[in-house]
C-alpha positions in Angstrom: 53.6 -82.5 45.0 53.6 -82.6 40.9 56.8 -84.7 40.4 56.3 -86.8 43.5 52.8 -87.8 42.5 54.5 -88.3 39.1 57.1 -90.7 40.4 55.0 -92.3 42.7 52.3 -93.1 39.5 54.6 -94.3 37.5 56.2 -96.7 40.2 52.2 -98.3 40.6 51.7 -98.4 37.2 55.4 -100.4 36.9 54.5 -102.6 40.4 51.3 -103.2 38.8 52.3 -104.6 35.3 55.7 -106.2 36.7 55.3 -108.8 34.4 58.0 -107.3 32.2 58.6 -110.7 29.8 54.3 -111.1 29.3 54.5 -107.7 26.9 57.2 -110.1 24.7 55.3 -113.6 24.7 52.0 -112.9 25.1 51.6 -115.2 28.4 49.5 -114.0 31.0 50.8 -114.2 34.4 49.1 -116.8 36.5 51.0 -116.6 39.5 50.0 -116.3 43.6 49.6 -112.7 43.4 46.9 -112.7 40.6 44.6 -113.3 43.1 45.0 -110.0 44.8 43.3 -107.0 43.6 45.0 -103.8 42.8 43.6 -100.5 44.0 43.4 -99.2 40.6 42.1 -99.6 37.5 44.5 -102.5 36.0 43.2 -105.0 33.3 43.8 -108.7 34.6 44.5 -109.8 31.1 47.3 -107.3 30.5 50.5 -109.5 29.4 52.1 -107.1 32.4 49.9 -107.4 35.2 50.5 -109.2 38.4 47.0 -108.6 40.1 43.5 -108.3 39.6 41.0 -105.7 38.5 38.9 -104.9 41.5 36.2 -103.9 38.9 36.9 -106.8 37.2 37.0 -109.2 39.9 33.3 -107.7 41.0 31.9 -108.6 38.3 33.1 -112.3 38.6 31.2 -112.7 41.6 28.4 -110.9 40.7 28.1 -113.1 37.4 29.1 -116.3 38.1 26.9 -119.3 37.5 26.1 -119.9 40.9 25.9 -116.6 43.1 28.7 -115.7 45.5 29.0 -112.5 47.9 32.2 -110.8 47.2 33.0 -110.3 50.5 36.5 -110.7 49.2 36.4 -107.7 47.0 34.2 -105.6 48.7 36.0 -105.7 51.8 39.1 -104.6 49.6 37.2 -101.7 48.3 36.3 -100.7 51.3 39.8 -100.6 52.9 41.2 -98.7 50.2 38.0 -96.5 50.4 38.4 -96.0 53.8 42.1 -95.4 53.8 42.9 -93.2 50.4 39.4 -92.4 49.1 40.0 -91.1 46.0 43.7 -90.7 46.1 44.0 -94.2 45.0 42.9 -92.5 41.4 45.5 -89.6 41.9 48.2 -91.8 42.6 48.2 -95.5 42.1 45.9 -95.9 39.2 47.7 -96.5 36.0 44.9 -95.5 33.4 44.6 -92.3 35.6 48.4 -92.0 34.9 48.5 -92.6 31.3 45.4 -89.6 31.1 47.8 -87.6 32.8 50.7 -87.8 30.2 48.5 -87.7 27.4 47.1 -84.0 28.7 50.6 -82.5 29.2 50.8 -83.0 25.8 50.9 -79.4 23.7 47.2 -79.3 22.7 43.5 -77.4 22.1 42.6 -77.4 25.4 39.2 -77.0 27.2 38.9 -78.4 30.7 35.9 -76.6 31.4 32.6 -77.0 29.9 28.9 -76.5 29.9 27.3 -80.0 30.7 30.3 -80.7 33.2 28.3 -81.5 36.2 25.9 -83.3 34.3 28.3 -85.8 32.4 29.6 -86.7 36.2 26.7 -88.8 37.4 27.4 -90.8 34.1 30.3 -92.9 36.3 27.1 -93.5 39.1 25.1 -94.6 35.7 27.8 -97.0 34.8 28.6 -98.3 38.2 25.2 -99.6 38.9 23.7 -100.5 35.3 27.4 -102.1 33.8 29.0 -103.4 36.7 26.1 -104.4 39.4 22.9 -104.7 37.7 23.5 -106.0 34.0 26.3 -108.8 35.5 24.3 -110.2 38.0 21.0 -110.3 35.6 23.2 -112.1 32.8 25.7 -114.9 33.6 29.0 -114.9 32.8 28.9 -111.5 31.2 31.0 -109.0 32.8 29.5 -105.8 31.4 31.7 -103.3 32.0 35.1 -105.3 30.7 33.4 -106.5 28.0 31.7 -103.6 26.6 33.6 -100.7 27.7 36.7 -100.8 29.9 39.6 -98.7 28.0 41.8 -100.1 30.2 41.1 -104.4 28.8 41.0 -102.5 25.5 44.5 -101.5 26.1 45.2 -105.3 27.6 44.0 -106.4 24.2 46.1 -104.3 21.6 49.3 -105.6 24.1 48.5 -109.5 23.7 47.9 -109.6 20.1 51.3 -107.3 19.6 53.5 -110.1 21.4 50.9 -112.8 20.8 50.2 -113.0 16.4 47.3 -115.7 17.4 45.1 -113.7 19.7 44.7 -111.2 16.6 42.5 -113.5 14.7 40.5 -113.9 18.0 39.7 -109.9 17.8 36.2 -109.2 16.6 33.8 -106.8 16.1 33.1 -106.4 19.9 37.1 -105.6 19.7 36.3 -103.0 17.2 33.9 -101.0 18.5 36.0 -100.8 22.2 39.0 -99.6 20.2 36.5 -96.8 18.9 35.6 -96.2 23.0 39.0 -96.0 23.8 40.5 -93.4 21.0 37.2 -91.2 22.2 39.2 -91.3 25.5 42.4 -91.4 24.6 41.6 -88.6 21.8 39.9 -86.4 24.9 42.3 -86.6 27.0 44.1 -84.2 25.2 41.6 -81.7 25.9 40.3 -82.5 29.0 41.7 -83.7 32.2 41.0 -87.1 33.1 37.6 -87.4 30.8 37.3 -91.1 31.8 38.2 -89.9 35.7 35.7 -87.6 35.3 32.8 -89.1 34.1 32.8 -92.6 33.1 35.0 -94.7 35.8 33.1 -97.4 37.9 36.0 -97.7 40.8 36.1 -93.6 40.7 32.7 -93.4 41.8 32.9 -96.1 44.6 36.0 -94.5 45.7 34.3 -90.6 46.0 32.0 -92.1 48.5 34.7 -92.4 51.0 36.4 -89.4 50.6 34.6 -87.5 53.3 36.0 -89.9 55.7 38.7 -91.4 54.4 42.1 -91.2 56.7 44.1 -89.4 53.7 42.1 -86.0 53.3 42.0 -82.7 52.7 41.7 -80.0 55.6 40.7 -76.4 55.2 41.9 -74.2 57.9 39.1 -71.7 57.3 40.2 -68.8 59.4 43.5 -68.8 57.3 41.6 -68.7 54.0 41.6 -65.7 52.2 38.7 -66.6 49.6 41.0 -65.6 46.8 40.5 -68.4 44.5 43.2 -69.5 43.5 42.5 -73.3 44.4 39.8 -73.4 42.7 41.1 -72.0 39.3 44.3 -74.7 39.4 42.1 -77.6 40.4 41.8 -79.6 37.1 38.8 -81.8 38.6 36.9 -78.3 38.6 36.2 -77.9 42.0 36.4 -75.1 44.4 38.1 -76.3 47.6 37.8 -73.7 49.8 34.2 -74.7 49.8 34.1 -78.9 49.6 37.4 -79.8 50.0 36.7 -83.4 50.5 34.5 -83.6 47.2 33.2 -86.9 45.7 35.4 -85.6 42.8 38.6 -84.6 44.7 41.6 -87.0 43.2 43.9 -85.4 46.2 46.4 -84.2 43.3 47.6 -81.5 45.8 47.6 -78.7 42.9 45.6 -76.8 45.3 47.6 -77.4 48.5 50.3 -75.8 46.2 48.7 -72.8 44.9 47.0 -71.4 48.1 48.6 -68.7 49.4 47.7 -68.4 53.1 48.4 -72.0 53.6 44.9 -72.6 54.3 44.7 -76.0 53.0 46.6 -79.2 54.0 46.0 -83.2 52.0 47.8 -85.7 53.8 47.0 -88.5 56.7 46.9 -85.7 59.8 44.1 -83.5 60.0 45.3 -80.0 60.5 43.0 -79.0 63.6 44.4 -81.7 65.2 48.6 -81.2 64.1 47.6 -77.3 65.3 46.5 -78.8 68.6 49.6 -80.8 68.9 51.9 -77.7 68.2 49.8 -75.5 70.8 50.8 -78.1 73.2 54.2 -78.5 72.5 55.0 -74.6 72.6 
């Protein structure tokens, strides 16, 4: 699954950010499809993109002047929820992509840590402080974007390269996200997915769904063999022979690959039931 999930990230990130003449004059796109949300994380101020930020598109809701349900976006999150879970991160979002390259890159590596688990509930911190609570206490501040999002940091650096008049326009606020987002950048290279891990918003609403969402993993448990060897491939540091539908699980299929007995299966089908349907047939 490595070099599908490869080609498969890198067409999102391109569908997402099809925009190919923004990165040369600076000009956002305005156009019909703005309006949608993409499933990842995609800044709606990148010169490139096409969509909206669900994060992003939250927080307008929950910090406009007048207060408005975001049915809209919450419905959205809840059908990609409810369809990919967390797959969405493994294979359509294009900051989880970029994290992705950045680690195959020949470096100090140490993926796991003491303080791990701890630094995981951060992204539940952030969620409900940066992108619920803070926005919809202060109008027309959209925490997370403005504060911390790598990902309108990136946006940023892209419109002032093509644009020479939005550099003046750059503060300190600017500053001090550029420092955010070469911690992330910078750990990526020793860590997989830090910012996955334990600091993305959308992550963390997407892990809720996972144990139900129609893209899963099975585990066939009178095939497994308890030898292991999923859980010492699985970059998220989990061990799915025991939750293989984890909050964490990105649904990267390293595991599906590396188990010998077969014993696990990711995909739309749930394996009890594709056995049933072979016991039938035969």
């Amino acid at each position: 699954m490595g070099k599908k999930r490869t080609i498969i990230q890198a067409l999102s990130a391109i569908l997402c950010n099809a925009n190919i003449k923004g990165f040369f004059t600076g000009q956002i796109y305005t156009g019909a499809t703005k309006s949608v949300c993409v499933p990842g994380l995609n800044c709606y101020s990148c010169p490139g993109a096409v969509g909206a930020c669900p994060i992003g598109s939250l927080q307008t809701f929950l910090t406009g002047l007048k207060f408005k349900v975001p049915y809209y976006v919450v419905g959205l999150l809840i059908f990609f929820g409810a369809v990919l879970g967390r797959a969405v991160c493994g294979f359509l979002c294009p900051f989880g992509f970029l994290q992705d390259i950045l680690f195959k890159i020949p470096f100090f590596k140490k993926n796991r840590f003491k303080g791990d688990r701890i630094l995981r509930y951060l992204k539940y911190v952030i969620l409900a402080l940066f992108v619920i609570i803070l926005p919809f206490t202060f109008k027309l501040t959209p925490f997370f974007c403005k504060y911390i999002c790598p990902s309108g940091t990136i946006a940023g650096l892209l419109l002032s390269a093509a644009d020479p008049r939005v550099r003046p326009m750059l503060g300190n606020l600017f500053e001090q996200k550029l420092v955010i987002l070469g911690i992330i950048l910078s750990a990526s290279l020793i860590v997989w997915r830090p910012f996955c891990k334990y600091l993305c918003p959308l992550g963390a609403i997407y892990g809720f769904f996972n144990k139900a969402a129609l893209y899963r993993m099975d585990l066939s448990k009178d095939k497994c063999i308890s030898c292991g060897k999923c859980a010492g491939v699985c970059n998220m540091n989990i061990d799915p022979s025991r939750t293989p539908n984890s909050m964490e699980c990105i649904r990267c299929g390293e595991c599906v690959k590396a188990c010998p007995a077969g014993a696990l299966v990711c995909g739309f089908i749930r394996q009890d039931a594709s056995q049933k349907k072979s016991e039938e047939v035969v």
